[in-house]
C-alpha positions as CSV (number, residue, x, y, z in Angstrom):
1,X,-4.3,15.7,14.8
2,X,-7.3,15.7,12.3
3,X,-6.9,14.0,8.7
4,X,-6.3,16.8,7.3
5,X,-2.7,17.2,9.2
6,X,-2.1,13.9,8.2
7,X,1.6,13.5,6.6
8,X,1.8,10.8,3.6
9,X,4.2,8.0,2.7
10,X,4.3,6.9,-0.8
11,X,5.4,2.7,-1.2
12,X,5.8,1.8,-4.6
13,X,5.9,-1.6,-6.8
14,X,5.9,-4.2,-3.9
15,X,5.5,-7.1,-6.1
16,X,4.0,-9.8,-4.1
17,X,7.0,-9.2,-1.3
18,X,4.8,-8.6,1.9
19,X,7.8,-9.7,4.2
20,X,9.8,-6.7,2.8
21,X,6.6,-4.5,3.0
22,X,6.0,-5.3,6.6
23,X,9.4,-4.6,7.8
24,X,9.0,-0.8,5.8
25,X,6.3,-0.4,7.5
26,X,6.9,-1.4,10.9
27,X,10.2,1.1,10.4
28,X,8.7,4.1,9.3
29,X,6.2,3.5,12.5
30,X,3.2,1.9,11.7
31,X,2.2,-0.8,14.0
32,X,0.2,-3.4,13.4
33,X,-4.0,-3.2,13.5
34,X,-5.7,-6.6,12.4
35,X,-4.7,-7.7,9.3
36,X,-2.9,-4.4,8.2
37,X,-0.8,-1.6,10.0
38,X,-1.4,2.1,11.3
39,X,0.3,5.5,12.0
40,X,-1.2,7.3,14.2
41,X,-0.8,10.5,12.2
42,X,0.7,9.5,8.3
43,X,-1.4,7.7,5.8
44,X,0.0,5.4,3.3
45,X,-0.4,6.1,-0.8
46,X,0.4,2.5,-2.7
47,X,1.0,3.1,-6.0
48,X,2.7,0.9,-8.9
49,X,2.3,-3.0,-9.1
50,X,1.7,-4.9,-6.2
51,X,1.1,-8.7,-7.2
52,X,2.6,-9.3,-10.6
53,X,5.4,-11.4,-9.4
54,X,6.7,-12.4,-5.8
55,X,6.4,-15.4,-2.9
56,X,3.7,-13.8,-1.3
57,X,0.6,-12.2,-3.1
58,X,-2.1,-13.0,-1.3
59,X,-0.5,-11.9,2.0
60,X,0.1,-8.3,0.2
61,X,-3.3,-8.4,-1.3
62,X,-4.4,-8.4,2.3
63,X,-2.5,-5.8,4.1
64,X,-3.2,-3.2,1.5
65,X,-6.8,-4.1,1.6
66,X,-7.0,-4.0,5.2
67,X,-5.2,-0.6,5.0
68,X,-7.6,0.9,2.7
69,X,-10.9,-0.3,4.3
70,X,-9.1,0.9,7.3
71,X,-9.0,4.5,5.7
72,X,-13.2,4.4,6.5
73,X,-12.5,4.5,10.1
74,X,-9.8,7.1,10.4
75,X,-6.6,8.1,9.5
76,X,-5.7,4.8,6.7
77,X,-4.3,4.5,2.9
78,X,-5.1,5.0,-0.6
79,X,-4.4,2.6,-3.2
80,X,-3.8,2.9,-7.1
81,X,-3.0,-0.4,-9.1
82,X,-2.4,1.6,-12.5
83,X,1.1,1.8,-13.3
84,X,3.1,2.7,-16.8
85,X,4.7,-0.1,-18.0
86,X,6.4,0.0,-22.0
87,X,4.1,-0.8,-24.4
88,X,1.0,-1.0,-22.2
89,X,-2.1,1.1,-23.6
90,X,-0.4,1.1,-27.2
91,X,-2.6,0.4,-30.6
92,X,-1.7,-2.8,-32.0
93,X,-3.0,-1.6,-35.2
């Protein structure tokens, strides 16, 4: 299947949980591929917070990072930190 028959999953505010984000990803069928996971055909789109609260930060911080430098080699993820919380981006003036 070439990328661009690639499905997508979309994971969403993780919050420093990487034991709850490995167990979603090993269901939906990614396995894992050093220190991140793969699908042989779906690609991962992270979106929303990832690390702003949560027992395990730095072990998130890793797997999405080793699922978006895996995106360079084939199919992989995309990552956007930005999320919409109230308040954020207002003038304080």
């Amino acid at each position: 299947m070439g990328n661009s028959d690639l499905g997508f999953d979309i994971i969403g505010d993780i919050h420093g949980h990487a034991d709850q984000l490995r167990a979603l990803l090993v269901g939906m069928g990614y396995t894992l591929h050093g220190r991140g996971y793969r699908h042989p055909d779906r690609k991962v789109l992270f979106v929303g917070d990832f690390i702003d609260r949560g027992p395990a930060i730095n072990d998130v911080l890793e797997i999405v990072r080793s699922m978006v430098d895996a995106n360079f080699e084939g199919p992989g993820t995309e990552a956007s930190s930005r999320a919409f919380h109230p308040g954020q981006g207002k003038s304080q003036a």
